[in-house]
C-alpha positions as CSV (number, residue, x, y, z in Angstrom):
1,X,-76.3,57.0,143.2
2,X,-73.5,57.0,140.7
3,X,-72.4,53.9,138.1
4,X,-69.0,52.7,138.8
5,X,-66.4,53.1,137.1
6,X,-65.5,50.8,134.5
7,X,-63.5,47.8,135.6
8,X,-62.1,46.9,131.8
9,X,-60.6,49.3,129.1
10,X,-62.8,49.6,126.2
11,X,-62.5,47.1,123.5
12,X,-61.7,49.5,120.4
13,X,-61.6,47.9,117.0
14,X,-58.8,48.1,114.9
15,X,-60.6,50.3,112.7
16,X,-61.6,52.7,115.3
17,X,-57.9,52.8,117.0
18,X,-56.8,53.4,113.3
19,X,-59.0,56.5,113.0
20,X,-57.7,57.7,116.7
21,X,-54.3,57.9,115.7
22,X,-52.4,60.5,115.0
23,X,-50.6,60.3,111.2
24,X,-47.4,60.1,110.9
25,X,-45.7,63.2,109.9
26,X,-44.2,62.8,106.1
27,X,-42.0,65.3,103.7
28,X,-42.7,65.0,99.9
29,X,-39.7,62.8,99.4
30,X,-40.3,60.3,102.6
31,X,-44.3,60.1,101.1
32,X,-42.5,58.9,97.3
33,X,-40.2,56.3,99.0
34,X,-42.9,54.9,101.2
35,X,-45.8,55.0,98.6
36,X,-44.7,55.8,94.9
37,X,-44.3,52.9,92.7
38,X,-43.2,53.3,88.7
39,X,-44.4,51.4,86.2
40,X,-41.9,50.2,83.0
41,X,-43.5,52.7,81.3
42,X,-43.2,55.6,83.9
43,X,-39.6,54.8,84.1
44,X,-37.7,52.6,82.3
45,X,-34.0,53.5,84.4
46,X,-35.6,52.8,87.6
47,X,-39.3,50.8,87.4
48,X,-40.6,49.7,91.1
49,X,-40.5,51.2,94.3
50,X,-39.3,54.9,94.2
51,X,-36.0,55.5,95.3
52,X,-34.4,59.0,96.9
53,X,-30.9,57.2,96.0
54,X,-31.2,56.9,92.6
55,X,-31.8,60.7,92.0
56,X,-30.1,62.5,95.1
57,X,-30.7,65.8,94.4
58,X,-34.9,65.8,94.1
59,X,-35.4,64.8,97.3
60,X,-34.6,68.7,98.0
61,X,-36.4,69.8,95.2
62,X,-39.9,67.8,96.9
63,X,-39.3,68.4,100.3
64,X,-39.3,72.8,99.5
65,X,-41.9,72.4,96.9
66,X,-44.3,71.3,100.0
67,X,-42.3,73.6,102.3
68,X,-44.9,76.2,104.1
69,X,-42.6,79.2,104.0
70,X,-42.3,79.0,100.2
71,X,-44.6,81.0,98.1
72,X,-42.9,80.4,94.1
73,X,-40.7,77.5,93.5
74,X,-39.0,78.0,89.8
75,X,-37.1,75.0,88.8
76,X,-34.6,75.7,86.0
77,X,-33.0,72.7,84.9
78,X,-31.5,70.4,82.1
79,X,-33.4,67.8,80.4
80,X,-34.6,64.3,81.7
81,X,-33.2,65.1,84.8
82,X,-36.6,63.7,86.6
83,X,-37.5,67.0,87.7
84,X,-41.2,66.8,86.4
85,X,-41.4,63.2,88.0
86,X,-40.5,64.3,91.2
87,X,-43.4,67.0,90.8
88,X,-45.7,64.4,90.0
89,X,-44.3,62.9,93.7
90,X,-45.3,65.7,94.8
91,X,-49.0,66.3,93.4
92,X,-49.2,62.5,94.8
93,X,-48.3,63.9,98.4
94,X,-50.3,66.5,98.3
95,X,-53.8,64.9,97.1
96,X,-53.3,62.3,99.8
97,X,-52.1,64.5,102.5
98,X,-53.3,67.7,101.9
99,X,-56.5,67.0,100.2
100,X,-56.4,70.5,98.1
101,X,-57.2,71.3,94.8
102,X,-54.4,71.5,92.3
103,X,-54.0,73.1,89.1
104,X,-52.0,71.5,86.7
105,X,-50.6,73.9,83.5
106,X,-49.0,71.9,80.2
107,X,-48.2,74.0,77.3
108,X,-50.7,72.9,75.0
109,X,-54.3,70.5,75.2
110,X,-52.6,67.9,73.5
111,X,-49.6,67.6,76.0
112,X,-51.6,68.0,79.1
113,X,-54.2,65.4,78.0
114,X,-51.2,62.9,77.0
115,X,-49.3,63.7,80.5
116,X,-53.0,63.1,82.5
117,X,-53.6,59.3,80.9
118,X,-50.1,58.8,80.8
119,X,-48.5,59.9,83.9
120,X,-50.6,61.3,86.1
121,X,-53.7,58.4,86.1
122,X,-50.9,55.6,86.4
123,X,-49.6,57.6,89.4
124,X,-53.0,57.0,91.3
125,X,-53.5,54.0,90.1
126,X,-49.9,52.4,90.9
127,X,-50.1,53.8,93.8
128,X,-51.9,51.7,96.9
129,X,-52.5,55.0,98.8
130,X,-53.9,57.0,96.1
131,X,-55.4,54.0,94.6
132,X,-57.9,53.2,97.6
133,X,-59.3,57.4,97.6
134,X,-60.7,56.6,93.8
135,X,-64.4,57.0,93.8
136,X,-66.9,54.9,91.7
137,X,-68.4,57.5,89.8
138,X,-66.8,58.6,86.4
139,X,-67.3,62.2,86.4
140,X,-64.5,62.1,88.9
141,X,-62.0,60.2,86.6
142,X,-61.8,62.6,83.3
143,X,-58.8,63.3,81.3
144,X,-59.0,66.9,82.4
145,X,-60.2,66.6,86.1
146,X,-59.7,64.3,88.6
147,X,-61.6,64.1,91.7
148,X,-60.6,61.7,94.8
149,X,-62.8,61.1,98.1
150,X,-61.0,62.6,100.6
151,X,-61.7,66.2,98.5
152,X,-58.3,66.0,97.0
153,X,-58.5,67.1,93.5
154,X,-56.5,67.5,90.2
155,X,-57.4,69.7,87.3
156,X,-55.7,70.1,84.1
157,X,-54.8,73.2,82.0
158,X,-53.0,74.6,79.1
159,X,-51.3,77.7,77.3
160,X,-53.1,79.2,75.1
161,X,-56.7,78.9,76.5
162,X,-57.3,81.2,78.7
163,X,-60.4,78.8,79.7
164,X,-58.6,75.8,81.2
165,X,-56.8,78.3,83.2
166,X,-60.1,80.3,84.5
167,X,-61.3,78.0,86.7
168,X,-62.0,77.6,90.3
169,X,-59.9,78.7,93.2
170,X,-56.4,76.6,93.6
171,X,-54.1,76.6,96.7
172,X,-51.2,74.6,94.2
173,X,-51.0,75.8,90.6
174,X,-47.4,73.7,88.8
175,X,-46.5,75.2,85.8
176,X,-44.8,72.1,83.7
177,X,-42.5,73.3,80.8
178,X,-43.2,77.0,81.1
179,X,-40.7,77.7,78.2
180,X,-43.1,75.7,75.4
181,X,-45.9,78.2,76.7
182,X,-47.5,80.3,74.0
183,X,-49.6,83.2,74.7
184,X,-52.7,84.7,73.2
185,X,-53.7,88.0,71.8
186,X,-55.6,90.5,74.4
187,X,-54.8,88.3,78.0
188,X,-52.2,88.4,80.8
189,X,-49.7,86.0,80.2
190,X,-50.2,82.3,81.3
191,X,-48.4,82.1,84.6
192,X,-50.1,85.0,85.2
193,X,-53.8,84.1,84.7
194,X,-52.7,80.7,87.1
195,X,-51.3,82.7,89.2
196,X,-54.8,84.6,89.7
197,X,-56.4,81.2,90.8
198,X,-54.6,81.1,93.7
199,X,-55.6,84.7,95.4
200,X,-58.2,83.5,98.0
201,X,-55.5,80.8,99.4
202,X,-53.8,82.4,102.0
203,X,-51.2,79.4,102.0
204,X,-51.1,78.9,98.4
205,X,-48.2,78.0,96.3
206,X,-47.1,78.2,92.8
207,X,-44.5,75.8,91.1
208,X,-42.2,76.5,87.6
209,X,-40.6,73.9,86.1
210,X,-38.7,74.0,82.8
211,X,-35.8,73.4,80.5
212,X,-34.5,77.1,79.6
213,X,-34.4,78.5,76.0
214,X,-33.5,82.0,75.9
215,X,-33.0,85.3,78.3
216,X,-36.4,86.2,77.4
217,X,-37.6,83.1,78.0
218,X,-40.6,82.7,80.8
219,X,-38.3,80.5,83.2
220,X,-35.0,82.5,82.7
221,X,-37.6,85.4,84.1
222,X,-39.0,83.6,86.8
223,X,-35.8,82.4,87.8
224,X,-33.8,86.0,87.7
225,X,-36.8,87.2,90.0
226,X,-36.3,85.2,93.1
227,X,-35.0,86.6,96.1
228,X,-33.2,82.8,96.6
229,X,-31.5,80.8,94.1
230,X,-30.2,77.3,95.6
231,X,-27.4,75.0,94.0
232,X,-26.9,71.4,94.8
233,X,-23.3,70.9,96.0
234,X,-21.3,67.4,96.7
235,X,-18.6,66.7,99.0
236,X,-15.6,66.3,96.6
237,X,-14.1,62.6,97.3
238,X,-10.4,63.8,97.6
239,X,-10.6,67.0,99.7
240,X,-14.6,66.4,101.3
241,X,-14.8,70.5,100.5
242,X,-18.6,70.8,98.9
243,X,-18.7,72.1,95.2
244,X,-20.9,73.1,93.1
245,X,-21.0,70.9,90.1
246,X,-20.3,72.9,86.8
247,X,-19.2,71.9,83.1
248,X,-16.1,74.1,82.8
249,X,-14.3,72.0,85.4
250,X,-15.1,68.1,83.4
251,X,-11.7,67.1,81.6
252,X,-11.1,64.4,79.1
253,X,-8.4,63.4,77.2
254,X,-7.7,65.1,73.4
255,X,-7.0,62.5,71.2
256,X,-7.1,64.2,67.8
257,X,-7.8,67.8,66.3
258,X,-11.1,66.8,64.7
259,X,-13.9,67.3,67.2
260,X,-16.6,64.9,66.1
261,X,-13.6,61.8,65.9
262,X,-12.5,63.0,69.8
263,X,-16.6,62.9,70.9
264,X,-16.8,59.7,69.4
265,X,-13.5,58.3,71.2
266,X,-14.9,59.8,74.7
267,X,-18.4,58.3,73.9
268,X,-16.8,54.8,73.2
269,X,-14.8,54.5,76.4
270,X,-11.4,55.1,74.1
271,X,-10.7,58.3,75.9
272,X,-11.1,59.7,79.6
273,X,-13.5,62.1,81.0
274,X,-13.4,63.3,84.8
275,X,-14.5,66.0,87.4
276,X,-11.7,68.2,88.7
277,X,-12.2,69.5,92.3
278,X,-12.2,73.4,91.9
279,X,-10.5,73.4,95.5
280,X,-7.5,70.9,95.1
281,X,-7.8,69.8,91.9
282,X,-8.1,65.8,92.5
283,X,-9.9,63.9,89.9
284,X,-13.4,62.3,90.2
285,X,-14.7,59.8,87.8
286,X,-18.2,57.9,87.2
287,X,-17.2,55.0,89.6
288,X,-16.8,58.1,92.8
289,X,-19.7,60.6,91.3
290,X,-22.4,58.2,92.8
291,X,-21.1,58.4,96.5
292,X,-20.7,62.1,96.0
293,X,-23.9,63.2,94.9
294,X,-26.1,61.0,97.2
295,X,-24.0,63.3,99.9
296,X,-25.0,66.1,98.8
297,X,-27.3,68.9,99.9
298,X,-28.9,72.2,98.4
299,X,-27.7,75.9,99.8
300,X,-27.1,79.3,97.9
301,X,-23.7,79.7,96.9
302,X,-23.0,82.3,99.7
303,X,-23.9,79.6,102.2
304,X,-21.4,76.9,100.8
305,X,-19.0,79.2,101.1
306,X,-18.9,79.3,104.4
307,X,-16.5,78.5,106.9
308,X,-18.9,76.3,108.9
309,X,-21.0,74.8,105.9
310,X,-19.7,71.5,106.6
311,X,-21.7,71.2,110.1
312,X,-24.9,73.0,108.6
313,X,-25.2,70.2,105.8
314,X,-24.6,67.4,108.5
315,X,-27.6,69.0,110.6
316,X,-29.7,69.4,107.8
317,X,-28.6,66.1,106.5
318,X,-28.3,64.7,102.9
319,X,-29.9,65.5,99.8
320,X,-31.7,68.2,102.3
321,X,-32.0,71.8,101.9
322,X,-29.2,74.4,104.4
323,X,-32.1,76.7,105.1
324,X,-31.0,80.4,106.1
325,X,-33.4,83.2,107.4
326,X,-36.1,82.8,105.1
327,X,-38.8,85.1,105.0
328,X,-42.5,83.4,104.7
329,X,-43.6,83.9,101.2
330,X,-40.3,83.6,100.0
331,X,-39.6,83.1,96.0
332,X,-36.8,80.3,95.7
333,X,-35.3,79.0,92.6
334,X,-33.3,75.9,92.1
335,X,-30.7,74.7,89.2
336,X,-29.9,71.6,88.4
337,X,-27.7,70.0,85.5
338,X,-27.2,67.3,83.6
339,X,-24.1,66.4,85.6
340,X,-25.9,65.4,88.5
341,X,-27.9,62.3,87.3
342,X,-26.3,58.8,88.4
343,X,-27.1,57.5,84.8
344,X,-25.4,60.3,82.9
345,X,-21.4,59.9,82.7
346,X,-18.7,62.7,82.2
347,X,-17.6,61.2,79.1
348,X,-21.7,62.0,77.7
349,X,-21.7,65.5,79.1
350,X,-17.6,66.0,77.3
351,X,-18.7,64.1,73.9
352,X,-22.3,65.7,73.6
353,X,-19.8,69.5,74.6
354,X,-17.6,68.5,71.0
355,X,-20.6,67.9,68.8
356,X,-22.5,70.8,69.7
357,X,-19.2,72.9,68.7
358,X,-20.1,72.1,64.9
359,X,-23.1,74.9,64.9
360,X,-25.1,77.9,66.8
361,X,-28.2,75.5,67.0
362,X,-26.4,72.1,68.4
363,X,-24.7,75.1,70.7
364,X,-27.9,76.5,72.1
365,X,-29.7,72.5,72.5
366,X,-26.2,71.8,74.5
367,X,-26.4,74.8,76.8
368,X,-30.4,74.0,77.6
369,X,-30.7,70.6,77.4
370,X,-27.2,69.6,79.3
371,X,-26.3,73.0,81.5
372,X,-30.2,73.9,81.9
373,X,-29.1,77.5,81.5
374,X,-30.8,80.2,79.0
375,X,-28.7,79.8,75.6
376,X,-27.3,83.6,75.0
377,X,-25.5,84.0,71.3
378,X,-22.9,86.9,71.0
379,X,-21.2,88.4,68.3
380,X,-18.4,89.5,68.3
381,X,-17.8,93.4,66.4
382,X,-14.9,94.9,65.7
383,X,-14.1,98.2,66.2
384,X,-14.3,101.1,63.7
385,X,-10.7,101.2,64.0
386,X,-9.8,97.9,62.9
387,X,-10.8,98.5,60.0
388,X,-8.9,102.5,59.8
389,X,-6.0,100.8,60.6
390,X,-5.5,98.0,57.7
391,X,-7.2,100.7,55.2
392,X,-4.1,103.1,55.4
393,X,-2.0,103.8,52.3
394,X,1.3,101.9,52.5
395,X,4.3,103.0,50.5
396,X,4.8,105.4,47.3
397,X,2.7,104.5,44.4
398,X,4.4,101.4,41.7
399,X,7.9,100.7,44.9
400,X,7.4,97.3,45.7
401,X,7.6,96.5,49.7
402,X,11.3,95.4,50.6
403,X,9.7,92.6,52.6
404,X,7.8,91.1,49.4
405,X,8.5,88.0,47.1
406,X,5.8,88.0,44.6
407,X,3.1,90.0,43.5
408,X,-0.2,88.7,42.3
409,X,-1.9,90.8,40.1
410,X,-6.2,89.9,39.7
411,X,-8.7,91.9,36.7
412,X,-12.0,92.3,36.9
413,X,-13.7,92.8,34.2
414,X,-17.2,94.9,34.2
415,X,-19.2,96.7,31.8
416,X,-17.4,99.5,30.9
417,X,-13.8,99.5,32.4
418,X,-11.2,96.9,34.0
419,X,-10.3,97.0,37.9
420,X,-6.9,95.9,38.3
421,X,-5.4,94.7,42.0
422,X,-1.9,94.1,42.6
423,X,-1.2,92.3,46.1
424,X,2.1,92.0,48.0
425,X,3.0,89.3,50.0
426,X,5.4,87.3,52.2
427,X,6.5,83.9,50.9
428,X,3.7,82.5,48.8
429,X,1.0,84.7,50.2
């Protein structure tokens, strides 16, 4: 004899129905607008729920680091551009979602253990989701580890010791500020020892994320060695044709000769700055660059160029990366300057341009810290025959030059005889 069948559905709890369903599928940057929150200390432009809006362009930047056919990310990029906030999104998405260990490289012990109690702590603690996989027990809440229930785990190390960075196996190493790294008599190189943590992973990634210094610096390197390299362009408000945002096309007005006095009448509002399309020249300023950069999305320059980019970045959507033919394991680097954040005017970026004109140091902070490309110093030498040329004899010996209307006649005087120079010159010279 069989049972019957059942004549009610079963009565599930809550709980249990929970547990059945399936979880919602989330990118890096949906995760951070759903779950992050900022404290007034994390962020003092934009405390409260995260916000893709009020930083366009990192919504690309999270969405690829998580991205499965991406090996190495290399971030090269100007300063406080949120870059290393939206990583921290990231290392948020990835404890909760992913559950994997993470290796966490600052340049220096004293950096790393500041950026653990400072930024990365508050980001589980403000953060419901995070918040509710803290466990009990304090060996899995140290400065240099973190440990959450669901396996998700956190570890912190430095330049410099190649002991923080032998550790256990890692499926996500970040490398944070990779140009501050210093490196140590008789070892590999930093990035390379992290990199080493990451062999047995067969889906590991590694992340780079710096301000540039030099050519020879660690993230100009990184950078120059990916087989990608991926530009944020905006639709330009006049012409809608997508540009790549770059210094040499902001303007301003020139209100004097003196540099410094013109930087100071931009930074006061007494002069104009703006953004000159490169296609049809029209003029953008602060009150249209908000509109066009939440518009924008990532692609190499060879794909912006083309004819039918304007339909790829409308399928992929905004603030979204145009994704070609990628191979998996693929290296990809992204740039990003200081003329992209919503909170940094052209008039800044023009006045900050004049004072750094003053001397080769300002110069170099100017092309790191605002362009977030490798400063490069030439000088300029003349040619042998430059010199040849304004050392040849002129005319016969005591005949003054037709052309001349004074001479000027200077002694020197030395220890044992007189050297006597007699110039020629037009008008007073």
């Amino acid at each position: 004899m069989t049972a019957a069948p059942p004549t009610e559905p079963p009565n599930w709890t809550p709980a249990e129905i929970a547990a059945w369903r399936p979880r919602e599928r989330l990118t890096p940057s949906q995760w951070a607008e759903r779950h992050r929150r900022l404290s007034r200390k994390q962020s003092g432009y934009a405390a409260g729920p995260w916000r893709n809006a009020n930083a366009p362009y990192l919504a690309g930047i999270m969405d690829l680091a998580a991205a499965p056919h991406v090996r190495e990310l290399v971030i090269m990029k100007a300063a406080q551009v949120g870059a290393s906030e939206a990583l921290r999104n990231v290392i948020g998405y990835l404890l909760e979602r992913e559950a994997d260990p993470i290796l966490c490289v600052l340049p220096n012990e004293t950096d790393g253990r500041r950026i653990m109690n400072t930024r990365v702590k508050p980001l589980i603690q403000d953060t419901p989701i995070l918040r509710e996989l803290q466990t009990a027990a304090a060996r899995d809440v140290q400065t240099a580890f973190i440990q959450l229930s669901n396996g998700g785990s956190i570890r912190l190390g430095w330049s410099g010791s190649a002991a923080s960075l032998a550790s256990d196996p890692m499926r996500v190493v970040i490398l944070d500020e990779v140009d501050k790294y210093s490196d140590w008599a008789g070892e590999a190189s930093p990035i390379e020892l992290a990199r080493l943590r990451t062999q047995t992973y067969r889906h590991s990634k590694v992340i780079a994320n710096s301000t540039p210094t030099t050519r020879v610096g660690y993230v100009a390197n990184l950078y120059d060695d990916c087989e990608i390299k991926l530009f944020y362009h905006v639709p330009c408000p006049h012409c809608a044709r997508f540009i790549r945002l770059v210094f040499a096309q902001v303007r301003w007005e020139k209100t004097t000769e003196d540099r410094r006095r013109n930087a100071a009448d931009i930074a006061s509002g007494k002069a104009a700055a703006w953004y000159e399309c490169q296609h049809c020249r029209g003029r953008t300023d602060d009150r249209q660059k908000a509109a066009a950069v939440r518009a924008g999305v990532w692609a190499t320059e060879a794909v912006a160029a083309g004819a039918d980019f304007a339909d790829r970045a409308a399928r992929a959507g905004t603030n979204a990366v145009v994704i070609d033919d990628w191979l998996s394991g693929t290296r990809v680097a992204m740039h990003v300057s200081a003329l992209y954040p919503l909170w940094i005017t052209w008039a800044a970026g023009a006045a900050a341009f004049l004072r750094a004109q003053e001397n080769p140091d300002s110069l170099a902070a100017f092309v790191n810290g605002w362009l977030g490309e490798p400063f490069e110093q030439r000088v300029a030498r003349p040619e042998a025959e430059v010199f040849t040329a304004k050392a040849r004899r002129g005319g016969p010996r005591g005949i003054v030059p037709a052309w001349a209307q004074a001479l000027l006649c200077t002694v020197d005087v030395q220890l044992d005889r007189l050297i006597c120079v007699v110039r020629a010159g037009r008008g007073r010279r």
